[in-house]
N, C-alpha and C positions, 0 to 999 in steps of 0.2 A: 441586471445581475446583482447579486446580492453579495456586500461584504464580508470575504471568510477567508479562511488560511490557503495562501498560495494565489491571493488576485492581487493583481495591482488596482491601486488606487489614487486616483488623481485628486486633486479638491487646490481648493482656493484657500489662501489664509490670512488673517492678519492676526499681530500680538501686540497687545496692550499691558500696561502696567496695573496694579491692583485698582487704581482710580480712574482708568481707561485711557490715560493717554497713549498713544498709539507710538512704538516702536518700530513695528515692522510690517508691510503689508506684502504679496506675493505680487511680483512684476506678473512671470510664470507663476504656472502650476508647480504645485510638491508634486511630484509622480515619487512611490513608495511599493515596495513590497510587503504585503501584511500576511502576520501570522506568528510575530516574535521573532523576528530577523534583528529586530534593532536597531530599524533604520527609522523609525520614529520614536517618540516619546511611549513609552506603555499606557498611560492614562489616556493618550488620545486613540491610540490602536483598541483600548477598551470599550473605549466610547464608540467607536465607529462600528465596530464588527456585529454585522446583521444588517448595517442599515443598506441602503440604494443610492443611485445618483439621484440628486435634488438633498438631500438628505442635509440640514444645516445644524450646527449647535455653536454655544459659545462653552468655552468649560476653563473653570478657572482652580490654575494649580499651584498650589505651594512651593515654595523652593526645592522640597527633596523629589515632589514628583515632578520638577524641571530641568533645570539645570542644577541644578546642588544647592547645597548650600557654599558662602566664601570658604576659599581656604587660605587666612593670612599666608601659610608658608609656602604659597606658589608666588607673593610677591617679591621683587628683586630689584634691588640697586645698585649699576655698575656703574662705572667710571666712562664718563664719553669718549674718552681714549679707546676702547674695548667696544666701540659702538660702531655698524657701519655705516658711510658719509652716505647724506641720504634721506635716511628714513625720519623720519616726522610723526607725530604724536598721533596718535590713531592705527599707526604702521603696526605689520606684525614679524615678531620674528619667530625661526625656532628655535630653541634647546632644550635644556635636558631638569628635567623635574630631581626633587633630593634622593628618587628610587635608579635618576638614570635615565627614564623613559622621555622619549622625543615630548614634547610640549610647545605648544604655539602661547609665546607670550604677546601680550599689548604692549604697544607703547605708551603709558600712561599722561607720565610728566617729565620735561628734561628743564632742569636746575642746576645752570651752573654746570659742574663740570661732574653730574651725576644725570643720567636716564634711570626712572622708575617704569618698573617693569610688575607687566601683573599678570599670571597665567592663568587666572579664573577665566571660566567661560564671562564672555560680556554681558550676559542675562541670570548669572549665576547669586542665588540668594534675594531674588525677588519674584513676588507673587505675579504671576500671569494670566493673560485674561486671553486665552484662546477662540479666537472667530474662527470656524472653519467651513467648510461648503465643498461637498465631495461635486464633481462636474463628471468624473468617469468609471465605471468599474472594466475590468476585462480578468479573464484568466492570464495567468501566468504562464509563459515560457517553461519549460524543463528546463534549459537554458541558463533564464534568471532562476528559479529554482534552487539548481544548482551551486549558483555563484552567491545567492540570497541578495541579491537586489535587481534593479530594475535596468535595462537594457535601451538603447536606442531613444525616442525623441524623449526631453527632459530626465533622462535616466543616467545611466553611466555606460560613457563611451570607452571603447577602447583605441 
């Protein structure tokens, strides 16, 4: 079956940095809904649409078509006092961005009796080097459809 609006799509992936060193490989499958849901990247749903299972490419994307570009003013430096007992550099918390809106920050660095806090995405303002490898195509669910994402194994549970 062929890549089109309303199939799920399964694939394999790994992401590397602009020189290839390798950030992230998939334990799992992505399983995705495609057709402009949102649930992947646009440049890679571009890419994909039309092709088959077996179907492989690498495609390497700029910052704006990945995760963004930085945005210094998502970074934050609180008081450890206001920090909860715990959490360790790598940890994430949430709050609230300078709009209000829910935000998952990193734990950066803790210094003293200050945690720096950074809310960019962790891949955000670097170039990436996309492996991918579709393993399954199927139709969509009404269902998933519906709800615009993917359902049941590697999907979202209820």
């Amino acid at each position: 079956m062929k890549i089109e609006k309303d199939t799920v799509v399964t694939l394999r992936y790994k992401v590397a940095d602009a020189k290839g060193k390798l950030i992230e490989e998939s334990k799992d499958p992505m399983v995705y809904l495609h057709g402009g849901y949102g649930n992947t990247l646009p440049k890679i749903e571009a890419a994909l649409d039309g092709r088959m299972p077996g179907y492989q490419l690498t495609l390497e994307l700029k910052p704006e078509d990945g995760f963004g570009e930085r945005d210094e003013s998502l970074t934050r430096t609180i008081p450890k006092s206001e920090f909860p007992p715990g959490v360790k550099v790598g940890g994430q918390l949430e709050g609230r961005n300078d709009r209000g809106e829910p935000q998952v920050f990193t734990v950066m660095k803790i210094k003293g009796d200050k945690v720096l806090l950074d809310g960019n995405h962790p891949l955000a303002g670097m170039e990436l080097r996309f492996s991918l490898k579709v393993t399954e195509v199927r139709a969509a669910s009404e269902e998933e459809i519906a709800h615009r994402h993917v359902h049941g194994v590697h999907g979202h549970h209820h």
